[in-house]
Structures are given as C-alpha cells and as structure tokens.
DOTI-688037 format. One record per residue (C-alpha): residue in three letters; x negated, y, z; chain. Coordinates in nm, 2 decimals. Each point is the difference from the previous one (the first is absolute). Layout:
% residues N
+-----+--------+--------+--------+----+
!  aa !      u !      v !      w ! ch !
+-----+--------+--------+--------+----+
! Ala !      X !      Y !      Z !  A !
...
+-----+--------+--------+--------+----+
END
This chain:
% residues 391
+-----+--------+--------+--------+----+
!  aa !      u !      v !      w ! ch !
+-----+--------+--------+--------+----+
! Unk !  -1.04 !   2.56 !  -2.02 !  A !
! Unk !  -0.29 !  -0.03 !  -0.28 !  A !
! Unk !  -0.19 !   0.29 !   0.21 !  A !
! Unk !   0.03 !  -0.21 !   0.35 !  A !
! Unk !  -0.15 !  -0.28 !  -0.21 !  A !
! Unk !  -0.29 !   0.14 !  -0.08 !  A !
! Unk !  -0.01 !   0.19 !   0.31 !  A !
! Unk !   0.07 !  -0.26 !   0.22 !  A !
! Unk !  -0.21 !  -0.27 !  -0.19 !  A !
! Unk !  -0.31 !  -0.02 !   0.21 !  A !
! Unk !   0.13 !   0.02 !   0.32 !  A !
! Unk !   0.25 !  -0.33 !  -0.11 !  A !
! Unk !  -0.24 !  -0.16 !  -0.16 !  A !
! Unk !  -0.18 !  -0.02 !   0.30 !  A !
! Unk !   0.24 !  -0.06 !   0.25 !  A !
! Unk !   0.05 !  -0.34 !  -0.27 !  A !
! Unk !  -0.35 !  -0.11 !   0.01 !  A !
! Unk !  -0.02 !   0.07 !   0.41 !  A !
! Unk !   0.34 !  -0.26 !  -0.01 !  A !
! Unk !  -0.13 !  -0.26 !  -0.22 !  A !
! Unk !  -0.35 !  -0.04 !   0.17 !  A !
! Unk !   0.21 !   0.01 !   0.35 !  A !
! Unk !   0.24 !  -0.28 !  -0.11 !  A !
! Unk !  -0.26 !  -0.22 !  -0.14 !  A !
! Unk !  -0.17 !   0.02 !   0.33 !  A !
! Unk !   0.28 !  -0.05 !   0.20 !  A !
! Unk !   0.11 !  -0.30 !  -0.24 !  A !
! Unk !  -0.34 !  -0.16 !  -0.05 !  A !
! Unk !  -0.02 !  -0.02 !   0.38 !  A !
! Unk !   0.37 !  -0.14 !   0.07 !  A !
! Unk !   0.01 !  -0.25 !  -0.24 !  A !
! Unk !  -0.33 !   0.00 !  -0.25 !  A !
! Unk !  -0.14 !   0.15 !  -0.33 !  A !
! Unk !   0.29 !  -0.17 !  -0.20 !  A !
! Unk !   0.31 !   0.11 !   0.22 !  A !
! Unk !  -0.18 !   0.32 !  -0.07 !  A !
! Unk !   0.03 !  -0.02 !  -0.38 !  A !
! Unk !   0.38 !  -0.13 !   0.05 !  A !
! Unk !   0.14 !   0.30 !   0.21 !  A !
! Unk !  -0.20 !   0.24 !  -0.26 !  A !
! Unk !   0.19 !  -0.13 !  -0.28 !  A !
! Unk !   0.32 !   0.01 !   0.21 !  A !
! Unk !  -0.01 !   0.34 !   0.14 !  A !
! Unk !   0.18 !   0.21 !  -0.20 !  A !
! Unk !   0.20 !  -0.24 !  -0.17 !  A !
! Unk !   0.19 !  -0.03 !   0.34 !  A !
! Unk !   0.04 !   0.36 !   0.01 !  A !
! Unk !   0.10 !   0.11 !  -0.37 !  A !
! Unk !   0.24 !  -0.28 !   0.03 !  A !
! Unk !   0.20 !   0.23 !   0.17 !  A !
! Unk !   0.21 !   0.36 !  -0.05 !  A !
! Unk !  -0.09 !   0.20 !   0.31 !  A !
! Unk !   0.31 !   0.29 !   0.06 !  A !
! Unk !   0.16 !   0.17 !   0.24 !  A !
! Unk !   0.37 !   0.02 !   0.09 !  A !
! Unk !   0.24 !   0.29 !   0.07 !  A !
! Unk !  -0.15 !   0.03 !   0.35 !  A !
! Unk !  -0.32 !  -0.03 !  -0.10 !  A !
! Unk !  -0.06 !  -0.36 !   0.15 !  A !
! Unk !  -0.28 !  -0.17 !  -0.19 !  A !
! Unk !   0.14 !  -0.28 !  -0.27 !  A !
! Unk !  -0.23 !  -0.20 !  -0.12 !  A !
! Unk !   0.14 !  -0.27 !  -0.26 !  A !
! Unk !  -0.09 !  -0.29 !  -0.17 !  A !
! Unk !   0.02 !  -0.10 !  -0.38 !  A !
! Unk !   0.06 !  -0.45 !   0.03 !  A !
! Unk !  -0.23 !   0.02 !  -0.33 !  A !
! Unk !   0.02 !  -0.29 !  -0.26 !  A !
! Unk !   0.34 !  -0.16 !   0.16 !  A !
! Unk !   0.29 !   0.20 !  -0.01 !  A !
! Unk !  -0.08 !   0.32 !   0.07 !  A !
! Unk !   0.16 !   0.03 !   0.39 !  A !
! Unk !  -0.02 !   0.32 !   0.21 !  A !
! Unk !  -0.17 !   0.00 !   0.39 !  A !
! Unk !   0.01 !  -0.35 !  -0.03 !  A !
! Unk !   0.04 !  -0.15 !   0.37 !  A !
! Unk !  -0.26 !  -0.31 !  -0.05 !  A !
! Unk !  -0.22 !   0.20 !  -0.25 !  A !
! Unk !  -0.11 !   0.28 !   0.29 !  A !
! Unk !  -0.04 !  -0.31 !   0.24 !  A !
! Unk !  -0.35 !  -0.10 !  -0.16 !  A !
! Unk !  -0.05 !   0.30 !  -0.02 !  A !
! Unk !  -0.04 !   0.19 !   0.25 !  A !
! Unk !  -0.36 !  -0.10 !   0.13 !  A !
! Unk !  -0.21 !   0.27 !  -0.18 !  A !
! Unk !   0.31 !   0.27 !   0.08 !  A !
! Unk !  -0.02 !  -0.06 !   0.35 !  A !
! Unk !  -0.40 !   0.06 !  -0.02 !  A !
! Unk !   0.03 !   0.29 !  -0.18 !  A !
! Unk !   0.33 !   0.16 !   0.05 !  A !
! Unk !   0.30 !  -0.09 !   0.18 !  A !
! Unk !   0.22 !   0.25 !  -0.09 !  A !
! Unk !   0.00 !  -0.17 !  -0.39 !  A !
! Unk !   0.10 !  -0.37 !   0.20 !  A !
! Unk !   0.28 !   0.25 !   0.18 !  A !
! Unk !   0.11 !   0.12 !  -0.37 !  A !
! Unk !   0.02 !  -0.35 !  -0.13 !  A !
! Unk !   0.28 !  -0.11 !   0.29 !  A !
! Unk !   0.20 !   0.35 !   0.01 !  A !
! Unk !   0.17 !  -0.08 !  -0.33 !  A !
! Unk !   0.08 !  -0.36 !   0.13 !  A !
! Unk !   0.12 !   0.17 !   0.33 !  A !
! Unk !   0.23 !   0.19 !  -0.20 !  A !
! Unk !   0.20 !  -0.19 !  -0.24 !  A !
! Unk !   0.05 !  -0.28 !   0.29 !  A !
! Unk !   0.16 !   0.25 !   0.24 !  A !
! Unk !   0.22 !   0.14 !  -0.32 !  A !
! Unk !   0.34 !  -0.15 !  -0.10 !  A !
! Unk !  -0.16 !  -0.12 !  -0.30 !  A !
! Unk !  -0.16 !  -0.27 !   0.18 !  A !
! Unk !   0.27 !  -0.30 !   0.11 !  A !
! Unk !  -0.26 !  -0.27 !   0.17 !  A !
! Unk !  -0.11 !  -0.01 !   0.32 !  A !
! Unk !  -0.36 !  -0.04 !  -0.07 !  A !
! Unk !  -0.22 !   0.23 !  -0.16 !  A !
! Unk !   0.00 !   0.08 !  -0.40 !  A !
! Unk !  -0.24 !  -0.18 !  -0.24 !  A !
! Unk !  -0.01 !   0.35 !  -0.18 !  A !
! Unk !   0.12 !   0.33 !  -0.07 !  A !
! Unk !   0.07 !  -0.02 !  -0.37 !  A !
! Unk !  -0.23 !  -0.03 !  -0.36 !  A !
! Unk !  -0.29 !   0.23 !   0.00 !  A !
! Unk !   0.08 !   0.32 !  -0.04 !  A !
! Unk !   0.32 !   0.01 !   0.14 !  A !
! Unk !   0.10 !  -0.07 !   0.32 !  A !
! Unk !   0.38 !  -0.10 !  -0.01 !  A !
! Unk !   0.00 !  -0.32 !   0.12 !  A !
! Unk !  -0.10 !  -0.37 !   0.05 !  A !
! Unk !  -0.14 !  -0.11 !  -0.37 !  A !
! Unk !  -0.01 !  -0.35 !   0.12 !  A !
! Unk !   0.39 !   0.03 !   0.04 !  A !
! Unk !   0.26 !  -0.09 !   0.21 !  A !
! Unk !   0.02 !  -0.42 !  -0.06 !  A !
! Unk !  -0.08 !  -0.11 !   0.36 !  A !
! Unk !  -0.20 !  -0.25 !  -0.14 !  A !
! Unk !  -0.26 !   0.25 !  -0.10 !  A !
! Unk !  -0.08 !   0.13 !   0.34 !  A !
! Unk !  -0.27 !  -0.07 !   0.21 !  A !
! Unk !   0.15 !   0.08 !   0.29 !  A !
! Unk !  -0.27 !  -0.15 !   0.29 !  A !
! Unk !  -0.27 !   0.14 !  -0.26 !  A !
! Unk !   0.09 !   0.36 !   0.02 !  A !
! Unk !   0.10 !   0.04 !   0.34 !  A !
! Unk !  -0.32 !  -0.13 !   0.11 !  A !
! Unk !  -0.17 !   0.19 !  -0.21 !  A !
! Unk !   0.19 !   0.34 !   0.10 !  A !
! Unk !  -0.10 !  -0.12 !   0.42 !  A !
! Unk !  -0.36 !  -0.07 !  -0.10 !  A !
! Unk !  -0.04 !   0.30 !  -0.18 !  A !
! Unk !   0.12 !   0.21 !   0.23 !  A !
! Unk !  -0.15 !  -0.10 !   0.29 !  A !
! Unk !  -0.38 !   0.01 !  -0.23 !  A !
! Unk !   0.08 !   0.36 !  -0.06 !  A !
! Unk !   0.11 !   0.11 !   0.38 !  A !
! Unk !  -0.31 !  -0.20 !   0.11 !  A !
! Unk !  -0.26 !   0.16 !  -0.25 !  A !
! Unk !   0.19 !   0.35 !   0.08 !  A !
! Unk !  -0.04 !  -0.05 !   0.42 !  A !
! Unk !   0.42 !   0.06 !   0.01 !  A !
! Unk !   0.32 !  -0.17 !  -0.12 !  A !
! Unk !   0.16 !   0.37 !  -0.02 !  A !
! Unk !   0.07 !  -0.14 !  -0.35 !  A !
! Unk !   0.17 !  -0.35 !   0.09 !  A !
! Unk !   0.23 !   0.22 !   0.25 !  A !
! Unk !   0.15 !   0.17 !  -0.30 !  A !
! Unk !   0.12 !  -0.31 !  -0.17 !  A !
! Unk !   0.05 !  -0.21 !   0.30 !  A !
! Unk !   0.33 !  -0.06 !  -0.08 !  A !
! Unk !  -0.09 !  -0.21 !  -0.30 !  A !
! Unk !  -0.32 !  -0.12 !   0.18 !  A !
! Unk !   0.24 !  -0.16 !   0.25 !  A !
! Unk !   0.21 !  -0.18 !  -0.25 !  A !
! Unk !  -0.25 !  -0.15 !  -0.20 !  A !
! Unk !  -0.15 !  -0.12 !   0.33 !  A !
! Unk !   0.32 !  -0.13 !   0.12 !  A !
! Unk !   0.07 !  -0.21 !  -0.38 !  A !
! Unk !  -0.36 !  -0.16 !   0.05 !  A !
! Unk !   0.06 !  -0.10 !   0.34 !  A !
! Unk !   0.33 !  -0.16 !  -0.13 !  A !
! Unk !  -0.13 !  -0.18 !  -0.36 !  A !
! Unk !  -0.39 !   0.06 !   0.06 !  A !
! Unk !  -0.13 !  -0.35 !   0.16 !  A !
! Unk !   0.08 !  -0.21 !  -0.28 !  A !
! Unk !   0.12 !   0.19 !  -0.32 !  A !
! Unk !   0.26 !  -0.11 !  -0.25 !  A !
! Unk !  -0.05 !  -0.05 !  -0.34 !  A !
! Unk !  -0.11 !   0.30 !  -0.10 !  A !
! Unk !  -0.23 !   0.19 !  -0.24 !  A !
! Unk !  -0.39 !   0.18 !   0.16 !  A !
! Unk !  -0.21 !   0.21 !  -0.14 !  A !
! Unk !  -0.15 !  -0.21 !  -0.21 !  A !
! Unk !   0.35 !  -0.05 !  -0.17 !  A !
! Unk !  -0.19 !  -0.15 !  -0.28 !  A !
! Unk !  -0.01 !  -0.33 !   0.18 !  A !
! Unk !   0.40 !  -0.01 !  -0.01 !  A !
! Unk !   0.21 !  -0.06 !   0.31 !  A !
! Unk !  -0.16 !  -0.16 !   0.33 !  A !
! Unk !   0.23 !  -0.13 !   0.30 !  A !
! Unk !  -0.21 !  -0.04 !   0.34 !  A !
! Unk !  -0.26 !   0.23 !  -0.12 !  A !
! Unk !  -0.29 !  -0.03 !   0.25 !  A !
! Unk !  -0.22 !   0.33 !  -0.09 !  A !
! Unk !   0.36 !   0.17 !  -0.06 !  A !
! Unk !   0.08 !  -0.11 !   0.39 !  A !
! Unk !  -0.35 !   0.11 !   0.10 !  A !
! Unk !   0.13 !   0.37 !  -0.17 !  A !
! Unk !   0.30 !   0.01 !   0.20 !  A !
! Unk !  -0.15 !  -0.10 !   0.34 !  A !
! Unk !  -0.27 !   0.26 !  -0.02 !  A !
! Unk !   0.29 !   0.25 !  -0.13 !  A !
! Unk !   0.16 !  -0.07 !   0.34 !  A !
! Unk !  -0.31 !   0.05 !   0.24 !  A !
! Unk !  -0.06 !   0.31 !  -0.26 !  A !
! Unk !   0.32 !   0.19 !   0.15 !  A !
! Unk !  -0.14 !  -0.14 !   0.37 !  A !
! Unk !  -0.31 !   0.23 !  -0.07 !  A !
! Unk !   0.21 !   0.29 !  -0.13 !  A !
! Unk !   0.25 !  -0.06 !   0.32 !  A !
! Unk !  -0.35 !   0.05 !   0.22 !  A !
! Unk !  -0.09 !   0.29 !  -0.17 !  A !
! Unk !   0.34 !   0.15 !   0.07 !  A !
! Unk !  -0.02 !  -0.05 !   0.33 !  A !
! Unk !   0.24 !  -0.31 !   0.03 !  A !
! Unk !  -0.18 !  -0.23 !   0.18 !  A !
! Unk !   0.28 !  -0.22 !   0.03 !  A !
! Unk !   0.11 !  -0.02 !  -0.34 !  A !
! Unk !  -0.41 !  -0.07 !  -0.07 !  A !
! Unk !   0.02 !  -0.36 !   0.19 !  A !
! Unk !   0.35 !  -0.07 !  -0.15 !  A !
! Unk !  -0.16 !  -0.03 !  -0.35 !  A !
! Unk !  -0.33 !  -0.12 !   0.05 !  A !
! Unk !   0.10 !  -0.27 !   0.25 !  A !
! Unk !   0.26 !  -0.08 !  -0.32 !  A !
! Unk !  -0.32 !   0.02 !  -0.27 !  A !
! Unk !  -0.20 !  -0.23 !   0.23 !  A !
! Unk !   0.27 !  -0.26 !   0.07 !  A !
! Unk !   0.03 !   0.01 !  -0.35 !  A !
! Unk !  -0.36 !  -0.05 !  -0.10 !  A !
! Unk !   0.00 !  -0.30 !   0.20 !  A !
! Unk !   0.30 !  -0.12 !  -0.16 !  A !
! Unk !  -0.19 !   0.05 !  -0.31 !  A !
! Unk !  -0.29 !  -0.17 !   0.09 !  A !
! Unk !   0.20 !  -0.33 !   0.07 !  A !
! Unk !   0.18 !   0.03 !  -0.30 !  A !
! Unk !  -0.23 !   0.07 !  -0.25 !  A !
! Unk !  -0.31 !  -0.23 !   0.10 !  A !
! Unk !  -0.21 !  -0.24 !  -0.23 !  A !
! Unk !  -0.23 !  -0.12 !   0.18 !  A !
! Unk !  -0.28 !   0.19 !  -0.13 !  A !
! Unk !   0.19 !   0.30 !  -0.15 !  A !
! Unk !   0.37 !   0.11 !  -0.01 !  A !
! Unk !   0.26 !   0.01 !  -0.25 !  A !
! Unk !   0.13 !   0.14 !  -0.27 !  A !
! Unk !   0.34 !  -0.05 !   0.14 !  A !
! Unk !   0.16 !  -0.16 !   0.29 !  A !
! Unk !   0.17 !  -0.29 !  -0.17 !  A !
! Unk !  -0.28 !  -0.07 !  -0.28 !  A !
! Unk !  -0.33 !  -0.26 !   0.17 !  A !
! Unk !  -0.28 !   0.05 !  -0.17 !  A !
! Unk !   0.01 !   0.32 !  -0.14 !  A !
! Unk !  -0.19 !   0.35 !   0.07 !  A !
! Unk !  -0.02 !   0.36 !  -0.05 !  A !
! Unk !  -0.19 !   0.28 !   0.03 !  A !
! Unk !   0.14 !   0.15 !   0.37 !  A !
! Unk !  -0.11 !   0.38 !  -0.08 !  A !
! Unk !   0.30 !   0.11 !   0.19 !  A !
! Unk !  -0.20 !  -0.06 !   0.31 !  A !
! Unk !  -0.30 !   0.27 !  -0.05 !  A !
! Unk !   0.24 !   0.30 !   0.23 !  A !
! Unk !   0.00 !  -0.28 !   0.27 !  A !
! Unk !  -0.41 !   0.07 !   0.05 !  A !
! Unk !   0.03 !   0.36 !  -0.15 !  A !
! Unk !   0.26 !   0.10 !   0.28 !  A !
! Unk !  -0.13 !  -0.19 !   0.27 !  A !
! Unk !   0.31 !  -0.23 !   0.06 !  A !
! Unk !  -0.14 !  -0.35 !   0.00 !  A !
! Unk !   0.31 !  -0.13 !   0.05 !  A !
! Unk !  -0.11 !  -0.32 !  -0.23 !  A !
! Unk !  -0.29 !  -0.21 !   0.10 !  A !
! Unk !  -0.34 !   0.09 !  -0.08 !  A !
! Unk !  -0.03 !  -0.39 !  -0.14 !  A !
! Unk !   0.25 !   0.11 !  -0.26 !  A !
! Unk !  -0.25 !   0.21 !  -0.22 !  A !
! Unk !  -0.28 !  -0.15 !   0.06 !  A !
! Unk !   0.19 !  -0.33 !  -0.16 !  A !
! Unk !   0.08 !   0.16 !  -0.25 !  A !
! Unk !  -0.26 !   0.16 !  -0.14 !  A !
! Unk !  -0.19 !  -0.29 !   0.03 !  A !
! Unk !   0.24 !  -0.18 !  -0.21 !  A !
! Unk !   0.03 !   0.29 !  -0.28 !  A !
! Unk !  -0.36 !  -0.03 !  -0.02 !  A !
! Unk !   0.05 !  -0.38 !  -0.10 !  A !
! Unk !   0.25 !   0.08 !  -0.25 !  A !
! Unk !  -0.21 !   0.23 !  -0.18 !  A !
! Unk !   0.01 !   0.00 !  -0.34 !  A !
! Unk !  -0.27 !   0.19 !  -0.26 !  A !
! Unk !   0.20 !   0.34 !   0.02 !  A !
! Unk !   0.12 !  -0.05 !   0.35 !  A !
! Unk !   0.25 !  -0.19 !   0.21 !  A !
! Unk !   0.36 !   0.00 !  -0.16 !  A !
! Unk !   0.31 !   0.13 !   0.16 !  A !
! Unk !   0.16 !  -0.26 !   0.11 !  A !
! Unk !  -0.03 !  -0.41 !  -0.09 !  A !
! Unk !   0.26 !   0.02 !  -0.27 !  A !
! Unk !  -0.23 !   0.23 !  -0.29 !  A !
! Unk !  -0.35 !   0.05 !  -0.07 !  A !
! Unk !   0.07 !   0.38 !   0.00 !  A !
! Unk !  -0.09 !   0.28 !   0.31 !  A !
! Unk !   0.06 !   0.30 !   0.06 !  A !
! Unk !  -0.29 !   0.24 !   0.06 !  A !
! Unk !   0.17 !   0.21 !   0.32 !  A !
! Unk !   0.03 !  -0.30 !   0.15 !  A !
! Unk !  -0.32 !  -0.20 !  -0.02 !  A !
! Unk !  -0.18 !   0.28 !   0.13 !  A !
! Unk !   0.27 !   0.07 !   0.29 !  A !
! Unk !  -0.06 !  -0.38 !   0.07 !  A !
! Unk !  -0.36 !   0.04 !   0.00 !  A !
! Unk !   0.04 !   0.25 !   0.23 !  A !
! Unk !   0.10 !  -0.29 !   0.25 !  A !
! Unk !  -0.28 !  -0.13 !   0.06 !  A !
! Unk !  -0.26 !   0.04 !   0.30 !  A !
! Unk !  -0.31 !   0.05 !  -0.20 !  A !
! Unk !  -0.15 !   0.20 !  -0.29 !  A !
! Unk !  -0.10 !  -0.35 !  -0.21 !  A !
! Unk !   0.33 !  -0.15 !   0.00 !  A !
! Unk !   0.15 !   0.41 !  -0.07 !  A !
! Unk !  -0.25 !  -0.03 !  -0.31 !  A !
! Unk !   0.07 !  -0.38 !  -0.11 !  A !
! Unk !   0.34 !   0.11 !  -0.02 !  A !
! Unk !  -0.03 !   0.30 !  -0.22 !  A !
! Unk !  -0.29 !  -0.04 !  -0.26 !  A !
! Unk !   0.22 !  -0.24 !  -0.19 !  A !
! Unk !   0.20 !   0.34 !  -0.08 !  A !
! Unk !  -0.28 !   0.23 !  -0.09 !  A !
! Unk !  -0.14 !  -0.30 !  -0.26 !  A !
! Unk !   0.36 !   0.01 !  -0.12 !  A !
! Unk !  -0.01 !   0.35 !  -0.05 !  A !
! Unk !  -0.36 !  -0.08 !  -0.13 !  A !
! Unk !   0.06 !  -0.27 !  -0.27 !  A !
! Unk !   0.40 !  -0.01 !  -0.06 !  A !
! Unk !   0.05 !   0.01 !  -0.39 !  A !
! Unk !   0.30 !   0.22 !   0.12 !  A !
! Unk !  -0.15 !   0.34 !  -0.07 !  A !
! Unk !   0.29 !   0.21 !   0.18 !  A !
! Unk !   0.04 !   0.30 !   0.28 !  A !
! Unk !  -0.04 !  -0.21 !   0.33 !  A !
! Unk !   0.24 !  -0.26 !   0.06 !  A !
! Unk !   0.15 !  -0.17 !   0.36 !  A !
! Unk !   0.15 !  -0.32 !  -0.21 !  A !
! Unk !  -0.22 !  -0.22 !  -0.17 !  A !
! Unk !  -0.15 !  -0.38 !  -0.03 !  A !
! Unk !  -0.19 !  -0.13 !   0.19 !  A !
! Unk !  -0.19 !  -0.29 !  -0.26 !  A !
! Unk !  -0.01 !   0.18 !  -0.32 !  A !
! Unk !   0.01 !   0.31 !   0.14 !  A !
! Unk !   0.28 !   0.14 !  -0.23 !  A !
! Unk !   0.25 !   0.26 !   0.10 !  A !
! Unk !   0.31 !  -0.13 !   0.11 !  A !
! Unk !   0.26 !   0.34 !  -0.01 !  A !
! Unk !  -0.06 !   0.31 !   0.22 !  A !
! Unk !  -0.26 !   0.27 !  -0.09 !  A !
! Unk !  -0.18 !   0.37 !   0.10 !  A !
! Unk !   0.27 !   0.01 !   0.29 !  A !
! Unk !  -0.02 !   0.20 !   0.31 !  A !
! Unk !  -0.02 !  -0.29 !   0.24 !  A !
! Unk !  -0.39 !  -0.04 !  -0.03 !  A !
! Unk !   0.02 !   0.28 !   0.27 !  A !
! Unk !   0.01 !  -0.37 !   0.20 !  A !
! Unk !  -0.35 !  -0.08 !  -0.06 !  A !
! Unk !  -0.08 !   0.26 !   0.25 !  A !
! Unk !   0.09 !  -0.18 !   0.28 !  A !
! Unk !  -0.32 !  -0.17 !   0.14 !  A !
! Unk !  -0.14 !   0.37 !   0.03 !  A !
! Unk !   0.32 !   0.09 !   0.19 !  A !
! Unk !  -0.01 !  -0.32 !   0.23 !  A !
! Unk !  -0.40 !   0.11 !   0.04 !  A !
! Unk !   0.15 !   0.33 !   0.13 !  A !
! Unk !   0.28 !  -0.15 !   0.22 !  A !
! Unk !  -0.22 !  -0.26 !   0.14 !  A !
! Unk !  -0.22 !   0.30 !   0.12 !  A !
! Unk !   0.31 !   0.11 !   0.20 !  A !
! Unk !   0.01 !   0.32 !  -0.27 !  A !
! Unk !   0.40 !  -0.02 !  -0.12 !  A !
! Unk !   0.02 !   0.38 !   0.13 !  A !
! Unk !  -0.30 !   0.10 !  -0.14 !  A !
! Unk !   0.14 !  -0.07 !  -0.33 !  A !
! Unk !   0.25 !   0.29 !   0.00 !  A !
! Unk !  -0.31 !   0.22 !   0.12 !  A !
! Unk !  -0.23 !  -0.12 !  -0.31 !  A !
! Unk !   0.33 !   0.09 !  -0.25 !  A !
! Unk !   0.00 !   0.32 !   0.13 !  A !
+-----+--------+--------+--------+----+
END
C-alpha cells in the first residue's frame, strides 16, 4: 500500500487539482464565487460521512454514520439531502445508500407498513435504533423519501431496472401515502428537532411528489396506465394542497395554523423531475417571501425558531427563477460559515441572528448543497447523461 502511495501520488494528485478547478468552475457559474467556496468545504465531508462496502453478492453498500446525534445506520432522511452531489457523480453510491433500507423493510424484522427510519447504530446493522414506540416513526417522511430517491436514481441512471427489484415495497409505501399522505397526522419529519407536527404542509408536499415519483417509475416500466393513476392522484392532490395551505402571499407551515410559514424544500424534485404538478405561482411566492424573512445568517426554518438548516436553504434557493434571488438566498450561509464564532467541521443546524450552532455537525447531508449544479444539469435535459459522466 505505502509503494502505491508513492507510486501512484502524481497521477492522484493530479486528477485532485483537475477536480477542484472543474467544480469551482462549474459552481462559480451555477450559483457564484461564494456557492463555490461552500460546496468546496462540503465535498468530502458528504462523502467520508459514509462506510462504502460491499455485500455477499457484491452489490455496492454505501452507508451513512447520523454524526453528532445518535449515531444511526443508512439513516432514511439523512441520504434524502443527500443525494444531490451522488447523483452528479455516481449513482451507484445513492443505489448503496437505499439497498440496506430495501432490505430490512422486506425482512421479518420490520413490522410497519412504511419504510424504516434506519437500519441500526453505526456499525451494526441489526435493527431500527430509533425503536419500535410508534410514536418515533416518521412514517410519511421515510416513505417519501424511499419514492423520491428512487425514482432520482432510475432517472440519473436512464432505467428503473433497480425500482423493479423492490417493487414490492415500492408499491406499498406508495399505496400508505396515498391513504395518510394529503394531510398528515401528528407525526415526527426530518427535522425531528422541531418535535411533533400534525397537518404538516412541506411533509404533504413529500408525500404528493412521492406518489407522482412511483408514476414516473410506472412509465419507465412500461405501465402507462399505472403512470396516469398516480400522477393524476399527485396533481389532484397538489391542488388540494394549494387550497389548503394558502396565505395570501405565502403558504403555511401547517394546515390548521394562519399565519405561519416554512421553508417548502420538499418541492425542489417537482422542477428537478419535470412534474409541475403544483403551480408555477407556488415558488415564485415563496421565495419571494423567504427572501423577506431573511435574517443576517439566512432565513430560518420555519416561523417558530430563529434556526435553519443549511441543506435546506440552499434546496430552497434552488427555487427560484433567477441567479440574484439563488445568491440572496445563500450568501447569508457562506458569511455564517465566514464569521460564526462556532469554529466546528461544517454544520446543517445553526442560528440564524447570532450565528451560533444549534446541534448537528460534519454530517454527510451537505452532499445537499450540490443540488443547484444538479438542477443546472437536469434543466439542460442531461438526467442520462449523469450515469455516462460517473462512468
């Protein structure tokens, strides 16, 4: 190993410097010279965040460490943010994230019908480490999440070969969405932090496009008819949403609260996959008003805490229709990063005032960041060229 070092130590260190000056291009052009700095600093924290194995048939398994909370295994709503720079780079590693998922859902292990937060404490895989206690799943969360996921892979890859090996489960977290998705119960997200949440509007927004998600995957399998069944279910939905969520100039946190907001990130794979099964008006009122609710550090999560989170913001940001809003948006989190008095690895969690560090840090899901490159490549009709580029 010492002797491919040194042997191999030119070559690598070139093929590093030929990355870094590509991605700084690439980034300085989506989104400006400071969305440059922030994916350079978020690189290969996303990746070492993660144990990259393969299983006794040699399928690729690539898990995450939940650093600095407690420690979960191929956490569910961890590989959800993500999976942007994975899906640029290589979608076989966004494959390994959802086979371990796949696997303890279709064991006898697993008692719910919806999909697993986790598969057990890092490093062991034996099981849920958030427990049993049905108040501790998120169960229109994950199964969202497993749909969107899935359907982002087959789409980068040209082929849902890999959603027809777990259709099974596929079909039944579809089915529970359509049943509980429109207006969830109270129930934790992933920002779990934030406690419980009946008639969760972004949560909603998760499940709807988690329904259109298997439509796509139904096209792609050549079942045309199951395709209109779920996407004339995700846009009946969406417009459900829409009356049920308005504020005039923005939408709500949740259903039942007036005069509240949140940050609708949730809605980025509606643009990304081409649905537009909610109204155009949607984003573009909302990004307007999470540019009015700015703070020094960046607009806040939701109207209940000054904090953020920094996948999110920049997922958001990703919303809008133009470069200056994209960079309003996010230069509150690069003079975060700048000026916090919080001098720790990279953090998604933090306050938006003081800028102080609120909880998470140096975890995986700054792979998220990536996405207004990948929505740059999408929008160029280049989702199959992404597999090509990996390879």
């Amino acid at each position: 190993m010492l002797l491919a070092t040194i042997n191999e130590y030119q070559e690598i260190v070139e093929k590093c410097k030929q990355f870094n000056v590509q991605l700084t291009v690439d980034a300085e052009r989506s989104g400006g010279d400071k969305y440059a700095d922030i994916l350079a600093l978020s690189y290969r924290q996303a990746i070492a965040a993660h144990k990259l194995v393969a299983d006794e048939n040699g399928d690729v398994l690539f898990l995450s460490k939940e650093n600095f909370s407690n420690g979960c295994l191929a956490t569910v709503d961890v590989s959800y943010p993500s999976i942007p720079l994975f899906l640029l780079k290589n979608p076989e590693l966004v494959k390994g994230m959802l086979r371990p998922i796949f696997r303890y859902a279709s064991s006898d292990e697993w008692p719910f019908d919806f999909a697993p937060h986790d598969v057990g404490r890092y490093p062991i895989a034996n099981g849920q480490a958030y427990g049993m206690a049905i108040e501790r799943q998120m169960p229109i969360e994950e199964c969202g999440n497993m749909l969107i996921m899935t359907a982002a892979v087959c789409l980068a890859e040209g082929n849902a070969d890999f959603a027809a090996e777990h259709w099974n489960s596929l079909t039944q977290w579809v089915e529970y969405l359509k049943q509980n998705g429109m207006d969830p119960g109270n129930q934790l997200c992933t920002d779990d932090f934030g406690g419980h949440l009946a008639h969760n509007a972004n949560l909603s927004i998760k499940a709807i496009i988690g329904i259109a998600s298997y439509g796509l995957l139904s096209r792609m399998l050549e079942n045309e008819e199951a395709c209109q069944e779920h996407l004339e279910t995700a846009k009946q939905m969406a417009d459900r949403w829409e009356s049920l969520a308005e504020e005039n100039d923005h939408y709500r946190l949740a259903f039942n609260q007036p005069e509240t907001w949140s940050l609708k990130y949730n809605l980025v794979w509606d643009e990304l996959f081409g649905l537009n099964i909610f109204d155009s008006q949607i984003k573009k009122k909302e990004v307007a008003y999470y540019l009015r609710k700015r703070n020094q550090y960046g607009t806040p999560l939701d109207n209940r805490k000054t904090y953020t989170k920094a996948d999110w913001l920049i997922w958001v940001a990703a919303l809008a229709d133009n470069k200056e809003d994209f960079e309003q948006m996010v230069h509150p989190l690069w003079d975060f990063l700048h000026e916090s008095s919080s001098r720790v690895p990279f953090t998604d969690w933090y306050y938006t005032i003081d800028g102080n560090v609120a909880g998470f840090r140096n975890r995986s899901v700054v792979g998220g960041l990536f996405i207004k490159l990948l929505a740059d490549r999408v929008n160029n009709g280049e989702w199959d060229a992404l597999n090509k580029d990996s390879n």
